[in-house]
C-alpha atoms as an extended CHARMM CRD file, in Angstrom:
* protein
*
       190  EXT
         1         1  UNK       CA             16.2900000000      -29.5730000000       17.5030000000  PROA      1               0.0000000000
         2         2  UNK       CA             17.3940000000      -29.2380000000       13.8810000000  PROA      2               0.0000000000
         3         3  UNK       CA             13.9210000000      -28.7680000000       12.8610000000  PROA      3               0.0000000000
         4         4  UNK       CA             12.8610000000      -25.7880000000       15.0880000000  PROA      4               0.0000000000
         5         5  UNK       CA             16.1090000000      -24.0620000000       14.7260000000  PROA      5               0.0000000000
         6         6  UNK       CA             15.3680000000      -23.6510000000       11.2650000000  PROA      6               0.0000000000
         7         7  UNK       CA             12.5530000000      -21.7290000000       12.7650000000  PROA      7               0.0000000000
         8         8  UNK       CA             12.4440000000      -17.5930000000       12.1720000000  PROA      8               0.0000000000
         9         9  UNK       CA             13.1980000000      -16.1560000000       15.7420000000  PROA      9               0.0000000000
        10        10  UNK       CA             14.4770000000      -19.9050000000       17.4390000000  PROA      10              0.0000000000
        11        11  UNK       CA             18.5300000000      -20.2170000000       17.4850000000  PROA      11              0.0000000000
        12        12  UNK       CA             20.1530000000      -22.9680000000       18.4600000000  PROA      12              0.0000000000
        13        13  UNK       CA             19.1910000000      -22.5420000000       22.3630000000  PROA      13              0.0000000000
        14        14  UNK       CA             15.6120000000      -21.7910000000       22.1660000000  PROA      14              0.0000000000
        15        15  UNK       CA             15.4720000000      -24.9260000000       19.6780000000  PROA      15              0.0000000000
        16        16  UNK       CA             17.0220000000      -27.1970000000       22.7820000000  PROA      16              0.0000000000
        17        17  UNK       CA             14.8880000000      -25.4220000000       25.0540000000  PROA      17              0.0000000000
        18        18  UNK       CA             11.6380000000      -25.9370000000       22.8190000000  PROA      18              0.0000000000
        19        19  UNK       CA             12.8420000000      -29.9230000000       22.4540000000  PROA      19              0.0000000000
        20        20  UNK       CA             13.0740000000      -31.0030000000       25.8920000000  PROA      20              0.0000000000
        21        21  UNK       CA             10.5110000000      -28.9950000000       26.8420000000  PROA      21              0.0000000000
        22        22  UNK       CA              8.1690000000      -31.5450000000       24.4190000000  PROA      22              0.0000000000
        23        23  UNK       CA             10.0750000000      -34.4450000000       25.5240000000  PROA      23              0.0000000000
        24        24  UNK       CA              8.2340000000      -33.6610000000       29.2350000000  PROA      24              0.0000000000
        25        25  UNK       CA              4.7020000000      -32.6390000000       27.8690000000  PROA      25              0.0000000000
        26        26  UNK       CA              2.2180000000      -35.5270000000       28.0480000000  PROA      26              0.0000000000
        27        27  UNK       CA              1.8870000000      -37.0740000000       24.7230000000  PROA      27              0.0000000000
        28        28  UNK       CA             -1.3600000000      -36.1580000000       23.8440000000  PROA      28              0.0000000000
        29        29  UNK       CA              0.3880000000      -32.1750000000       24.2620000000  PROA      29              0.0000000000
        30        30  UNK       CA              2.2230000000      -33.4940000000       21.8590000000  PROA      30              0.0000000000
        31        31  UNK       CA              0.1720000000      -34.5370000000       19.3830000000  PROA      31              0.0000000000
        32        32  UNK       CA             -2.0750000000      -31.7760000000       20.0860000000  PROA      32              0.0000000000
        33        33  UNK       CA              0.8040000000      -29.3760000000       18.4040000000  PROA      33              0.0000000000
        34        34  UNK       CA              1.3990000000      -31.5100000000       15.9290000000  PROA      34              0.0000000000
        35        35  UNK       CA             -1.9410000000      -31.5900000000       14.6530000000  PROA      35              0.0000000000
        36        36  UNK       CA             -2.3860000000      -27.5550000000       14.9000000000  PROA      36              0.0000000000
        37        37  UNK       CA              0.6830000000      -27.3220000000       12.9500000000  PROA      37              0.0000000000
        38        38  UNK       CA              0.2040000000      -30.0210000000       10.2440000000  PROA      38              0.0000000000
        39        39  UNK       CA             -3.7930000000      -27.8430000000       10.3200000000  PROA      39              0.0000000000
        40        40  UNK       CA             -2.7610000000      -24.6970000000        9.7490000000  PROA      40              0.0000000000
        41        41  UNK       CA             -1.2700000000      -25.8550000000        6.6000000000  PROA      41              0.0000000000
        42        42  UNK       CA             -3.7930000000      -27.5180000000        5.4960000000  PROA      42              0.0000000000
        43        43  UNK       CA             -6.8010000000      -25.5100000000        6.0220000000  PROA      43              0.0000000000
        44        44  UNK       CA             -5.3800000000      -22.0630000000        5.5220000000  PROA      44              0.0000000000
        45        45  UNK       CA             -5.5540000000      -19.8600000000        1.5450000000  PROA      45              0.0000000000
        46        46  UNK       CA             -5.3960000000      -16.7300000000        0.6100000000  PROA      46              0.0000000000
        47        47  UNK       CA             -8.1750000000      -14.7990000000        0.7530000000  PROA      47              0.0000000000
        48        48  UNK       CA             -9.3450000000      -14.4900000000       -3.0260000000  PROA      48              0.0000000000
        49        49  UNK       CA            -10.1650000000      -10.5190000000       -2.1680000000  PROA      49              0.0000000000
        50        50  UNK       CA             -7.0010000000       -9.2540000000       -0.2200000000  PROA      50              0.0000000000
        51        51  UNK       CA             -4.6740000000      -11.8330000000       -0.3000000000  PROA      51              0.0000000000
        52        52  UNK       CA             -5.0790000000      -11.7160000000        3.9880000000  PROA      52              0.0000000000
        53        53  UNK       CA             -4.7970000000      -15.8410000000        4.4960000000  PROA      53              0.0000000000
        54        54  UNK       CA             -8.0270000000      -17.1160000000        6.1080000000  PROA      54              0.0000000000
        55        55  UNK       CA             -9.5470000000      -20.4000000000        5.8340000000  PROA      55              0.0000000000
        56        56  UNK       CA            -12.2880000000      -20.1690000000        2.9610000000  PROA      56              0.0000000000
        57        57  UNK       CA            -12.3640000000      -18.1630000000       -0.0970000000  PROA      57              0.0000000000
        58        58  UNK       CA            -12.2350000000      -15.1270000000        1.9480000000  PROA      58              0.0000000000
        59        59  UNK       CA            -10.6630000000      -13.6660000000        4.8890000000  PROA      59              0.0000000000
        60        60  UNK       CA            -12.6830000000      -12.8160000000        8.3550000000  PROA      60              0.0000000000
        61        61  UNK       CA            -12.4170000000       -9.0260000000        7.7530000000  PROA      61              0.0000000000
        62        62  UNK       CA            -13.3070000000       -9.2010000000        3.6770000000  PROA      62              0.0000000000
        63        63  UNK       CA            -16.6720000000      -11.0670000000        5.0040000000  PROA      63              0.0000000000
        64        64  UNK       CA            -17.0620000000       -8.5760000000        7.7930000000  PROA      64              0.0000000000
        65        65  UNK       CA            -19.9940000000       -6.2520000000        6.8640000000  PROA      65              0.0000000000
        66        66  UNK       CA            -18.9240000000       -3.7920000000        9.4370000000  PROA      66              0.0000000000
        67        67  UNK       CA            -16.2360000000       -2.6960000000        7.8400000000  PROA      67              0.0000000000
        68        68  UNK       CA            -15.4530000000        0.2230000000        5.5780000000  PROA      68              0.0000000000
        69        69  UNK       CA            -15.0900000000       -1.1980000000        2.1240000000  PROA      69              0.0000000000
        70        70  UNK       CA            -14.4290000000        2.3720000000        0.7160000000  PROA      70              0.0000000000
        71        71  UNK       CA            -10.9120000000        2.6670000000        2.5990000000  PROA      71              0.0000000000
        72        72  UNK       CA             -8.2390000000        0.1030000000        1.6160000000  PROA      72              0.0000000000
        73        73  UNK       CA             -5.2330000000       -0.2090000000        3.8140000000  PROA      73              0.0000000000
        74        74  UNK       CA             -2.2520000000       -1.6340000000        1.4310000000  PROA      74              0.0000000000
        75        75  UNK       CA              0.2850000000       -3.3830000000        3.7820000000  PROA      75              0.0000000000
        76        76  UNK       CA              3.6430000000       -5.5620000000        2.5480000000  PROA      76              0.0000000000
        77        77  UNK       CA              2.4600000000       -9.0450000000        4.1870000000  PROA      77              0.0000000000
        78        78  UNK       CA             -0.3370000000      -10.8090000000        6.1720000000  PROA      78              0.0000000000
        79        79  UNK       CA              1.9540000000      -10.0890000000        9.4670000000  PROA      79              0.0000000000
        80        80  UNK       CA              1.3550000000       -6.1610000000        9.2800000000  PROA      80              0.0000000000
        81        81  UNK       CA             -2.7520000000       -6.5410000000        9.3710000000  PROA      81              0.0000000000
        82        82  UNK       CA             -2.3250000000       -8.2320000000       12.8900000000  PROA      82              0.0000000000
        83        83  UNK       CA              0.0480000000       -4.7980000000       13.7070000000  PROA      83              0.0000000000
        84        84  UNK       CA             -2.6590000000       -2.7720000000       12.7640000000  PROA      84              0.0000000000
        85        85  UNK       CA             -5.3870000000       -4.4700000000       13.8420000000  PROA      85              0.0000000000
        86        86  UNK       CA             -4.0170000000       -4.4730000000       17.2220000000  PROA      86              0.0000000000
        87        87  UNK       CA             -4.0500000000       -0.8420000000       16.8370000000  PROA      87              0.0000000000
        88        88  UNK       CA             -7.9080000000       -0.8480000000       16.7760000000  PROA      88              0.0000000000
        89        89  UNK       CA             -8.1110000000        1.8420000000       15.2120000000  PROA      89              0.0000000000
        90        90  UNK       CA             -8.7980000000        1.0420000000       11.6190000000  PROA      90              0.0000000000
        91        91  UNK       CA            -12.0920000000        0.0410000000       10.4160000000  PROA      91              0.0000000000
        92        92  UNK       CA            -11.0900000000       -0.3710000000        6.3220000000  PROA      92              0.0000000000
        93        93  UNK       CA            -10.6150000000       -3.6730000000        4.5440000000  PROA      93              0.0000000000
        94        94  UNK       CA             -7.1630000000       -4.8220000000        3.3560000000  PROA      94              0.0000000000
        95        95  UNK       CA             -4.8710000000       -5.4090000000        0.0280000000  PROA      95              0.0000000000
        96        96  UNK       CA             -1.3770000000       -7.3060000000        1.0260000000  PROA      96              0.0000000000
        97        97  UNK       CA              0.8640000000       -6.6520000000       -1.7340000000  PROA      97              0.0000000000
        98        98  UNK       CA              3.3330000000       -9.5040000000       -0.7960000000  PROA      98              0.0000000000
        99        99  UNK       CA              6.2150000000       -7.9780000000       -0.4280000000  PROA      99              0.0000000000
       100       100  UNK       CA              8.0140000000       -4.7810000000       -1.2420000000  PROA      100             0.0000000000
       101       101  UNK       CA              9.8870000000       -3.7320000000       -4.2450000000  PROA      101             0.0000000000
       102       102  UNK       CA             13.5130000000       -4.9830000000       -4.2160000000  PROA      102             0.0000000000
       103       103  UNK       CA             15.3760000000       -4.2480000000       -7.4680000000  PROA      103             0.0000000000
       104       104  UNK       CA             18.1240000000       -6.0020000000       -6.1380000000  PROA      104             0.0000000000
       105       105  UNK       CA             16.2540000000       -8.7380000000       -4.9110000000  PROA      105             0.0000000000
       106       106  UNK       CA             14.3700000000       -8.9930000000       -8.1860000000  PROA      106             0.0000000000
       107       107  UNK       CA             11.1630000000       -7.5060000000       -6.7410000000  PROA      107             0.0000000000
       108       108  UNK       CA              9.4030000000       -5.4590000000       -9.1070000000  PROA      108             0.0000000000
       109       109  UNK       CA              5.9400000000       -4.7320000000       -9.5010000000  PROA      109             0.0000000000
       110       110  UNK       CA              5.0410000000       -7.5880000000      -11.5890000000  PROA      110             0.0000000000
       111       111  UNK       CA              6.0390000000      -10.1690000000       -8.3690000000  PROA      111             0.0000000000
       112       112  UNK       CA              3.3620000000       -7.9420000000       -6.5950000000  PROA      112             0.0000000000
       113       113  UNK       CA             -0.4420000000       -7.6600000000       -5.9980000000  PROA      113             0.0000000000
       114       114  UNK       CA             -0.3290000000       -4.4530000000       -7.8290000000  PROA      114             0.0000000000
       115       115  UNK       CA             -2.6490000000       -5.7700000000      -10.5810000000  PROA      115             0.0000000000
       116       116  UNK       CA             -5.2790000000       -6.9240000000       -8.1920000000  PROA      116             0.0000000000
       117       117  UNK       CA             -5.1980000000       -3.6190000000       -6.1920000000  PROA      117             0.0000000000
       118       118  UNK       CA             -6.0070000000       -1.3620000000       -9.5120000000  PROA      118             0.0000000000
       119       119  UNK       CA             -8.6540000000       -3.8920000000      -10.3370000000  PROA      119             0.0000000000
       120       120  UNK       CA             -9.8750000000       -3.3100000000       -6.9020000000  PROA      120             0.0000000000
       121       121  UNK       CA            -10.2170000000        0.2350000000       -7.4460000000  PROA      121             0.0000000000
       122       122  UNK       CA            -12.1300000000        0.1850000000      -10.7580000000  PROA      122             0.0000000000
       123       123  UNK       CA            -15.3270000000        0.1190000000      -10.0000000000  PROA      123             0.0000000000
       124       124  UNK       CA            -15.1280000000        3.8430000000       -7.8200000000  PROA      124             0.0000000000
       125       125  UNK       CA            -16.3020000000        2.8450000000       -4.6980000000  PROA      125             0.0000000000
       126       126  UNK       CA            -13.0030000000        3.0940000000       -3.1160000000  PROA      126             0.0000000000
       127       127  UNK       CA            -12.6640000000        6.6470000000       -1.6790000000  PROA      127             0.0000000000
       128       128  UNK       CA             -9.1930000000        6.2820000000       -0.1390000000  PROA      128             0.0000000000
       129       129  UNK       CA             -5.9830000000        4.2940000000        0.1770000000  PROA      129             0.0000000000
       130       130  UNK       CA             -3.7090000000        4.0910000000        2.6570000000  PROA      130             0.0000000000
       131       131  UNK       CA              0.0550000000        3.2570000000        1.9130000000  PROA      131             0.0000000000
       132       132  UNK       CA              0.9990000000        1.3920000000        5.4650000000  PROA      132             0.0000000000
       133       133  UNK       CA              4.3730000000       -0.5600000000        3.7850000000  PROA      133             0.0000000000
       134       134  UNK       CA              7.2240000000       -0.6680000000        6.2390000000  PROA      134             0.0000000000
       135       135  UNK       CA              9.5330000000        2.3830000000        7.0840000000  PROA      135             0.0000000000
       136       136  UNK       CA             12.4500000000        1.4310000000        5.0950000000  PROA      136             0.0000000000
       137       137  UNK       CA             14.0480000000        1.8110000000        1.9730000000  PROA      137             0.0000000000
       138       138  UNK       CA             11.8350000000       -0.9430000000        0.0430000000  PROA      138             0.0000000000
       139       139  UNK       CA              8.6410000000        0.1810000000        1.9590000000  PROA      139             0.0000000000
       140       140  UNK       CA              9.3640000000        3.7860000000        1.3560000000  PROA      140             0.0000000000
       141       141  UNK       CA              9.8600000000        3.1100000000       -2.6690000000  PROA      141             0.0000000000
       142       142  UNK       CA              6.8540000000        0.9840000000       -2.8150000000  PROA      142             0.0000000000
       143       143  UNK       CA              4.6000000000        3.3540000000       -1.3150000000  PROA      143             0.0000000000
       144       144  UNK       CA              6.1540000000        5.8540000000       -4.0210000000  PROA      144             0.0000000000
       145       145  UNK       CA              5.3970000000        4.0410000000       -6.8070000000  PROA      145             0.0000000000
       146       146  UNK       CA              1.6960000000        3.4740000000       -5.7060000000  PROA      146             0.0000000000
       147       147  UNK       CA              0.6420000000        6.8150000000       -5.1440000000  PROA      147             0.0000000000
       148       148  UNK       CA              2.0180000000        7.7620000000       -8.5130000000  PROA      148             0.0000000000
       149       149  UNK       CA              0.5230000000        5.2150000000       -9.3640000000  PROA      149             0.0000000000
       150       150  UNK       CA             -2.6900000000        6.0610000000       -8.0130000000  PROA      150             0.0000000000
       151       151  UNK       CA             -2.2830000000        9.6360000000       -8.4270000000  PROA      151             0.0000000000
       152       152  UNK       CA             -4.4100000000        9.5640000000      -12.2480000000  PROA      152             0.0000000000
       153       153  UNK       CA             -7.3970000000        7.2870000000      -10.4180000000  PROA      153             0.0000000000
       154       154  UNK       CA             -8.2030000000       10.3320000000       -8.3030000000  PROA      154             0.0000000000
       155       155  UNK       CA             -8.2660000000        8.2250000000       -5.3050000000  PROA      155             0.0000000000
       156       156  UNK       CA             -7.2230000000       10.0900000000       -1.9520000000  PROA      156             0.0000000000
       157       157  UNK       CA             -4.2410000000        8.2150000000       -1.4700000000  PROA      157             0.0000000000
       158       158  UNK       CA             -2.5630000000        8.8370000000        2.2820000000  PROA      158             0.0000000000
       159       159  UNK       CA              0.3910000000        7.1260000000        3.9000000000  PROA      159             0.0000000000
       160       160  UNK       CA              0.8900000000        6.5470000000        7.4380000000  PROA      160             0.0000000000
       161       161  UNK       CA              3.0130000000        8.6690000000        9.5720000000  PROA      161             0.0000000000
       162       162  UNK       CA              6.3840000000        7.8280000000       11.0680000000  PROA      162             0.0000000000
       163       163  UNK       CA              8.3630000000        9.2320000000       14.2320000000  PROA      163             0.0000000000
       164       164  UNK       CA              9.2170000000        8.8220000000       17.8950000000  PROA      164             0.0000000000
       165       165  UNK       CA              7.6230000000        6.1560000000       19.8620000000  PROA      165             0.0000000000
       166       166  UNK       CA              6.1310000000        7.0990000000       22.5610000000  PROA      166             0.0000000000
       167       167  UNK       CA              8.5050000000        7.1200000000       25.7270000000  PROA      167             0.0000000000
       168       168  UNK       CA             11.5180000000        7.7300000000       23.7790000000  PROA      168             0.0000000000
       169       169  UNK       CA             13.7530000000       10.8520000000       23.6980000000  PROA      169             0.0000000000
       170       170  UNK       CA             14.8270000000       12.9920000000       20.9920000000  PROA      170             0.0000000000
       171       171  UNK       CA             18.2660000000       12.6380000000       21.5350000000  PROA      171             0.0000000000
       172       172  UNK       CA             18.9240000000        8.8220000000       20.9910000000  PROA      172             0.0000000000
       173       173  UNK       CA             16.2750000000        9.9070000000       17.1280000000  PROA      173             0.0000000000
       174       174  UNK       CA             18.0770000000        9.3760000000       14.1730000000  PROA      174             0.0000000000
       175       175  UNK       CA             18.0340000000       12.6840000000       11.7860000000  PROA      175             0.0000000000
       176       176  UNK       CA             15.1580000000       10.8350000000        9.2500000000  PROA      176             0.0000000000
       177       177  UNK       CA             12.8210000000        9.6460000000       11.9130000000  PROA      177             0.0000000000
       178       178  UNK       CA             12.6800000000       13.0310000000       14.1100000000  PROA      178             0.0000000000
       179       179  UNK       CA             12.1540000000       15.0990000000       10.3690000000  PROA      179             0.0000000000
       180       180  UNK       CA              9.6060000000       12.9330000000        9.5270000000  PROA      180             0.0000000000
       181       181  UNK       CA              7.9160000000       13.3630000000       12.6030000000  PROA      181             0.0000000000
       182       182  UNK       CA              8.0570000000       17.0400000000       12.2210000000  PROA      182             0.0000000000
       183       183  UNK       CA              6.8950000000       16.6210000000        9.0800000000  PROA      183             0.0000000000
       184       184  UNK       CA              3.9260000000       14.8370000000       10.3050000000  PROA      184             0.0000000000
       185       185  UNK       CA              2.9380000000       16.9200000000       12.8090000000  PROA      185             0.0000000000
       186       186  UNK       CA             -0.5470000000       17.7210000000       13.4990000000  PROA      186             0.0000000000
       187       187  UNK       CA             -2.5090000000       20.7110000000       15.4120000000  PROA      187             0.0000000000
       188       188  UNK       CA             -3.0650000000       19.9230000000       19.3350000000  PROA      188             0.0000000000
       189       189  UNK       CA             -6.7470000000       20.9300000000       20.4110000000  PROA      189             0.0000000000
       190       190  UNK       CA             -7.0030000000       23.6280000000       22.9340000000  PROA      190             0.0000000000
């Protein structure tokens, strides 16, 4: 129980849950999740292109020839390509930064992939970038920082809108998220 409660999500209850629950499981279950588990951290790297983890040299969608190596999508962690990917609407390749900068945290540029995304850029065939770092304060001053950043390179650089999910109402929106969805308003075809 000690072990998965130190688990991100499982408290103290899920942990007991999660333990009996694999005291009942046949033993080859068991084993079965033990082996996955012991796997994954074994057989999965980074991906020597985008940083995505994978489980050779390079990620699935760095080797995938069907996708758009002119657009880069720049995302904080591994965690946010499943988001968008489940999205299915981008058809781009990747660059995971590894974090976001955190002055106060000690996070600067140097602790990320910043380098690696510039080098990515140099040969020209890169025609945009999207800035998809989370909507907060680190995200928001990360995605700064790169499109100044990028700004000189003459690379479109774009950032993904923010506002109201869908199905809530403007009422319970806090002041930033309902401007920024103003701001990033768009015209409705007739």
């Amino acid at each position: 129980m000690d072990e998965l409660g130190r688990l991100p999500g499982i408290g103290p209850k899920s942990a007991q849950r999660i333990t009996f629950h694999l005291l009942k499981v046949a033993p080859e279950d068991a084993r079965r999740l033990a082996r996955a588990i012991v796997e994954v951290k074994e057989r999965t790297v980074l991906c020597e292109v985008c940083f995505n983890v994978g489980l050779g040299s390079r990620c699935a969608i760095c080797s995938d020839d069907r996708r758009d190596p002119g657009v880069i999508c720049v995302v904080e962690d591994p965690r946010d390509i499943v988001a968008v990917e489940r999205t299915r609407e981008f058809r781009g390749r990747y660059h995971v930064l590894g974090g976001a900068l955190s002055p106060i945290d000690g996070v600067g540029p140097e602790q990320l992939r910043v380098r690696e995304l510039l080098a990515r850029l140099d040969d020209g065939a890169v025609t945009e970038v999207i800035l998809c770092t989370n909507p907060n304060l680190e995200g928001e001053a990360t995605a700064m920082y790169l499109a100044r950043l990028l700004r000189p390179l003459g690379v479109r650089t774009t950032r993904i809108a923010s506002g109201l999910p869908v199905g809530g109402d403007l009422e319970y929106a806090d002041e930033l998220t309902l401007g920024r969805a103003l701001e990033g308003r768009r015209d409705v075809g007739a």
